[in-house]
N, C-alpha and C positions, 0 to 999 in steps of 0.2 A: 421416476422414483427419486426421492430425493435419500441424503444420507443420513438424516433423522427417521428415515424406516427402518435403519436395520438397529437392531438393537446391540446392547452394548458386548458381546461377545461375541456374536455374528462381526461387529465392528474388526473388534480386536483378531479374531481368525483369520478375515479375510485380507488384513494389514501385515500379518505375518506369515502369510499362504500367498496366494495368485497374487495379491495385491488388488485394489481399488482405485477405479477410472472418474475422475472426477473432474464433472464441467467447470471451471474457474476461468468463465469469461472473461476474455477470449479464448483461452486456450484449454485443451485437455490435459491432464497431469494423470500420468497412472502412479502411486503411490504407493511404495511397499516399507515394512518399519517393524520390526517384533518391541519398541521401544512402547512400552505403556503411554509417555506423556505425549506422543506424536496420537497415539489413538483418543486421547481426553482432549489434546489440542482440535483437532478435527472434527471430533464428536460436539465438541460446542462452539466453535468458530466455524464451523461450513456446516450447522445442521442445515441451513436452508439451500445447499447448492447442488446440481441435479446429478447422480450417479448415472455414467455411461454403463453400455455390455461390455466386456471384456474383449472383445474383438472391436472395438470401436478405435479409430485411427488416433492417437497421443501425440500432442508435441513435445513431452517431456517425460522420460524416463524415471523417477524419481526414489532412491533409497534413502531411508536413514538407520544404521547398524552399527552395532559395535566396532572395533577394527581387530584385525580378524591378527590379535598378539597377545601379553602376556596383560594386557591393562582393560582386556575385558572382563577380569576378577579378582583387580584391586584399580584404586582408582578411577574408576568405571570412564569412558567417552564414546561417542558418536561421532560418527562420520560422515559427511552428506555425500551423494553419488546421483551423477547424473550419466547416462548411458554406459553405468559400471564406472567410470571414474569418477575420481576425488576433487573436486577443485582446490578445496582447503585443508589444511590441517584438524587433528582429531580436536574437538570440544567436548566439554564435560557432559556427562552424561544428565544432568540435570535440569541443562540448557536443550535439550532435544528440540521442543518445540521450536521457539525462536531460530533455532539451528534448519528449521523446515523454513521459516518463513524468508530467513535470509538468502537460503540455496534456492527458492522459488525468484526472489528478486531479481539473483547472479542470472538463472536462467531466462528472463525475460529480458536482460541488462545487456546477454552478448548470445542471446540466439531467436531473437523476434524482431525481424528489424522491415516489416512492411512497414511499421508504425516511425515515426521519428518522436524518442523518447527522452522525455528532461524528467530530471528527480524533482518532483513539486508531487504535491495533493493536488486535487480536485475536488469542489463540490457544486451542484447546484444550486440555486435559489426555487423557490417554491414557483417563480413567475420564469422559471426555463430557463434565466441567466446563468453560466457555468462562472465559477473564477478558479483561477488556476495560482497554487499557492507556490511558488519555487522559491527555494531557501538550502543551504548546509544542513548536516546534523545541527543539532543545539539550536538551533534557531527559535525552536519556538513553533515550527511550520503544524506538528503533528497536534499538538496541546489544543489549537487553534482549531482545526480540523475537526478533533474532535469534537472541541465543545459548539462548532458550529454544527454538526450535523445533530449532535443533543439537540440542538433548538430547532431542526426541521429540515433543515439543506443534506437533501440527498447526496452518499458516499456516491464517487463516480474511484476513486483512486486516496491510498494514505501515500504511494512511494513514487507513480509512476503515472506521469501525463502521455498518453500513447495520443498521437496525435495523427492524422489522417494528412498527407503531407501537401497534397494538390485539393482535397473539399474544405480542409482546416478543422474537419469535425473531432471530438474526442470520444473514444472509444473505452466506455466505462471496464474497469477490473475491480470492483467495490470488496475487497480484501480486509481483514482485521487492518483494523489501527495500530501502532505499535506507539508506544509511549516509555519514556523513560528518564530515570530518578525522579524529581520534586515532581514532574508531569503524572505520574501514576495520583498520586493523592491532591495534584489538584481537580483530578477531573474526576476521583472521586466525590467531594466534595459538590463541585459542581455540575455532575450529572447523575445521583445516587442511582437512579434508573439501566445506567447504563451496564452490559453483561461486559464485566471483565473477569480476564483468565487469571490466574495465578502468576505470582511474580517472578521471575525469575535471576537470582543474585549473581553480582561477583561477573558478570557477561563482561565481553571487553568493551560492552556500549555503557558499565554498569547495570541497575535495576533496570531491567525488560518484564511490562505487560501489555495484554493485546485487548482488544475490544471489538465486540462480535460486532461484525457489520450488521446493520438495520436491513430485516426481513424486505422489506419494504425495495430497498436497495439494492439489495442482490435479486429480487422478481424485477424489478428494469433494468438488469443489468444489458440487454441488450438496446437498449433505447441511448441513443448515440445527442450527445449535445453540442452545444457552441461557447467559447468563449465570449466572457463581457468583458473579465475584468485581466488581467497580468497583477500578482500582486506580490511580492519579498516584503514574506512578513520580518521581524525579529523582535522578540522580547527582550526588554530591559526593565529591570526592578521597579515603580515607581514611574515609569513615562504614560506619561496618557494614551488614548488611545485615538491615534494622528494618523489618518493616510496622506502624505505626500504624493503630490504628482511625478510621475518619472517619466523623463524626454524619451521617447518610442526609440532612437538609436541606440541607446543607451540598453535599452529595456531588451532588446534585440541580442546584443554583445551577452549580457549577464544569463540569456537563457541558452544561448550555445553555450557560455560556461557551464550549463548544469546541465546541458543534453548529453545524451552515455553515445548518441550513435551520429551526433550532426554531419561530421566528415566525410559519412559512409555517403549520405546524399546528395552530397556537392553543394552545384546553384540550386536547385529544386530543397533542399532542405535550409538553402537561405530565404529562399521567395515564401517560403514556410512560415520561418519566423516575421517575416518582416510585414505578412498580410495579416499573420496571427495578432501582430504587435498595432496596426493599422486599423483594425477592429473593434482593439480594447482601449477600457480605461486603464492606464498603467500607471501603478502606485508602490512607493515603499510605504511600509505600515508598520509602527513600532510601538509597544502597548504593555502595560505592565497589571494589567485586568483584563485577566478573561470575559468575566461578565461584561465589559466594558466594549473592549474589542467586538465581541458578538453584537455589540447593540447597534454599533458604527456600521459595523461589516452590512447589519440589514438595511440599512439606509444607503451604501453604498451609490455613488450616479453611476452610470454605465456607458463604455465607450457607446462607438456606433455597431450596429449587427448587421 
């Protein structure tokens, strides 16, 4: 069953009753929320993803609720909870959704940790190459992501390269895209196609919108890929769209920068990056067209596999 069967009050009941068990390869998330926008976020960002029984084993707890004080009827906010606690402070009640997407981040960020995980995208290529896009906020990494899977390159990941630490394989979680300020309206533009959510203002990231992962994407979500490419993108205004070669040592150092858990694995999570980095073509990539960037990216050469 997936959660495009129940319909939209069945939805909503069951969000703010027992709660709803929901597969988001890899992991199970039991879900509870009386907040409306958490139920419209859900309802069209995971219609395609499979509803567990209620007795089926969760790795993640998951509320989103009011705070239980005088600002639940003025002011309004939400609070994210995982096994009953708060990680963060209360956010505006507006921002609910986004506020889902980020506390599911936090929990894959500091309690999954078979995977050895760096903040990058992933996608793949039509011909089974995966590239792995690792960059900061603002970079540019998501805009990019999206508009390449517009053009065909299956979502494997928009936040998180879960990575298989001894096979080197990548372990898709094909989750909304998140995007944000001038990135919202560029990839309207250039993907008019594509399902996006409503915007969400004034976040501390600014404008937040999400973009439903491709059906497509989430039915392979258990179909596990390889790395070809390593690649830090960044946009800048007006720069073409250039991949640079990046020396493999180098390429190594900058993705333990962006990894949330390398330390935990010791040498096994160096010998990680260093066969991952061994395999691929490793490139900075700097572009100031989207359309541009996508065309380079298809042509892409590829390390060795």
């Amino acid at each position: 069953m997936k959660l495009s069967d129940l319909s939209e009050s069945s939805l909503r009941d069951r969000l703010a009753g027992e709660g709803l068990t929901l597969r988001i390869a890899p992991v199970a998330a039991r879900i509870r929320s009386e907040v409306p926008a958490v139920a419209e976020g859900l309802r069209l960002h995971y219609a395609d993803y499979e509803l567990l029984d209620g007795e089926a084993f969760c790795d993640f707890h998951i509320r989103i609720s009011p705070p239980a004080n005088l600002r639940r009827w003025f002011r309004r906010q939400v609070r994210f909870l995982h096994d009953g606690i708060s990680p963060f402070e209360p956010m505006p009640w507006e921002h609910a959704f986004p506020v889902f997407e980020w506390g599911l981040n936090w929990c894959m960020a500091n309690h999954f940790h078979q995977y050895l995980m760096i903040h990058a995208a992933v996608i793949e290529r039509a011909d089974g190459r995966a590239a792995i896009l690792a960059a900061p906020p603002g970079s540019g990494k998501s805009t990019l992501c999206a508009g390449l899977v517009a053009r065909g390159w299956r979502l494997l990941s928009d936040e998180l390269a879960l990575i298989d630490p001894r096979a080197l394989t990548l372990t898709p979680i094909p989750r909304p895209i998140s995007l944000k300020n001038e990135s919202i309206e560029v990839i309207r533009r250039f993907a008019p196609a594509a399902v996006l959510g409503s915007v969400s203002h004034d976040t501390h990231k600014g404008a937040v919108a999400h973009i439903k992962p491709p059906r497509e994407s989430v039915r392979r979500a258990a179909e596990k890929a390889r790395a070809a490419w390593i690649v830090f993108p960044r946009y800048q205004a007006g720069a073409p769209a250039e991949p640079k070669p990046f020396l493999k040592a180098r390429t190594v150092l900058r993705l333990a920068e962006n990894a949330f858990n390398y330390a935990a694995f010791g040498e096994t999570g160096f010998r990680a990056l260093v066969g991952l980095a061994d395999a691929c073509g490793c490139y900075e990539f700097s572009y100031g067209d989207l359309g541009e960037a996508v065309r380079v990216f298809d042509a892409l050469p590829a390390g060795e596999r």
